[in-house]
Each structure stands twice: as C-alpha cells, then as structure tokens.
KEGUNU-395235 format. One line per 3 residues: number of its first residue (from 1); for each residue z, y, x of C-alpha. Coordinates in nm, 4 decimals. Each point is the difference from the previous one (the first is absolute). Example, Ala and Ser with C-alpha at 12.3 -4.5 7.8 and 13.67 -1.06 7.14 Angstrom:
REM KEGUNU-395235
1 = 0.7800 -0.4500 1.2300 | -0.0660 0.3440 0.1370
REM end
This chain:
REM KEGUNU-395235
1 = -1.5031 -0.5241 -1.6798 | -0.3291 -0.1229 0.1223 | -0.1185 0.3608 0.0158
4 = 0.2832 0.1705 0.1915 | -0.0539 0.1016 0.3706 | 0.1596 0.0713 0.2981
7 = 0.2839 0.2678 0.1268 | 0.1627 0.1157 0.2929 | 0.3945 0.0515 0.0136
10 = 0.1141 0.2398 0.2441 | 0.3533 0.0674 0.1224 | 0.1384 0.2993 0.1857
13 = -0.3718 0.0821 0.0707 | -0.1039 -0.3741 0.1403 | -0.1725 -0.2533 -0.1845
16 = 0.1874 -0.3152 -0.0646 | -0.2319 -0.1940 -0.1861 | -0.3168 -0.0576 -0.1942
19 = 0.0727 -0.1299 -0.3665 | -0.2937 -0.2209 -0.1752 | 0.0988 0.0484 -0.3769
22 = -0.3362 -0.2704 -0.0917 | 0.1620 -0.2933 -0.2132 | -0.2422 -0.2035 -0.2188
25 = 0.2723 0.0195 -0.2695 | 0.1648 0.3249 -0.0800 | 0.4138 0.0565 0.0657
28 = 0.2480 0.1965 -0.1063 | 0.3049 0.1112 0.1780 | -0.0589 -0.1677 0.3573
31 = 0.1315 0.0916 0.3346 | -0.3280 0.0754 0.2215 | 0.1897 0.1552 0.2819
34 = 0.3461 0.0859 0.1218 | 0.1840 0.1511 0.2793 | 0.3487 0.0326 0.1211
37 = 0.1893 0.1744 0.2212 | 0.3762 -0.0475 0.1300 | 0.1241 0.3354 0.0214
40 = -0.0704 0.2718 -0.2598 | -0.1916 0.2841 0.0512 | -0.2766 0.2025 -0.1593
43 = -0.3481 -0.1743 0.0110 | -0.3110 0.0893 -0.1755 | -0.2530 -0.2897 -0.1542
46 = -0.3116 0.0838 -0.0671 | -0.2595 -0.2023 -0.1729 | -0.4197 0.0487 0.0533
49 = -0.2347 -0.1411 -0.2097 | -0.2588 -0.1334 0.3138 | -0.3036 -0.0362 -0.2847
52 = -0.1449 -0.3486 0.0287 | -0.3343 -0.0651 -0.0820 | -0.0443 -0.1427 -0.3158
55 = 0.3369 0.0315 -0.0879 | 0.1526 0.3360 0.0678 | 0.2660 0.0129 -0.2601
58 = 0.3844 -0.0219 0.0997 | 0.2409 -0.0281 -0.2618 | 0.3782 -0.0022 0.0093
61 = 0.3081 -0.0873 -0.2768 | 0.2043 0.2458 0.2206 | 0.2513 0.0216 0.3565
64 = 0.3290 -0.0902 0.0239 | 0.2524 0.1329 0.2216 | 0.3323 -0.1653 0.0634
67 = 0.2952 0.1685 0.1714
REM end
C-alpha cells in the first residue's frame, strides 16, 4: 500500500537486504524477497520493521518455506 514502509531482512545474523513495501496500489500475495541456498542446513530469517517516516507500517500475507 501507499502507506507501508520499509524493513530489514537478516540472515544468519547479516543483513541481506532492505525491502520498500510502498506501492501506490495495494497487493496481495506477492513475492518481495527471496533467498536460496544449495545445500540444506539450518538458517534463521529475521524480518525488522526499519520505521519510515511517514509510513512506518509493514504488513505481510505470511512466509513460505520450501524444502
């Protein structure tokens, strides 16, 4: 949505990107960011809301984890 801010995805402890949820039309169900890997092995995701100005709202449908 117009109103949604920013967030920070960390992995194992590093950040691997910045995410700009600001759309002028609001989605549904969208891919904002993904990340594979080619062996398995337990990782940890972790998702901080950075607090934008004017917009500091972060909304998700859910994550999705594929084996």
């Amino acid at each position: 949505a117009s109103s949604s801010g920013q967030a920070y995805v960390y992995v194992d402890g590093v950040k691997a990107a910045t995410v700009d949820l600001r759309s002028a039309t609001t989605s549904y169900r969208q891919a904002i960011w993904t990340k594979s890997w080619s062996a398995n092995a337990r990782h940890t995701v972790k998702i901080v809301v950075v607090g934008t100005s004017g917009r500091p709202t972060v909304t998700t449908d859910g994550l999705v984890y594929i084996r």
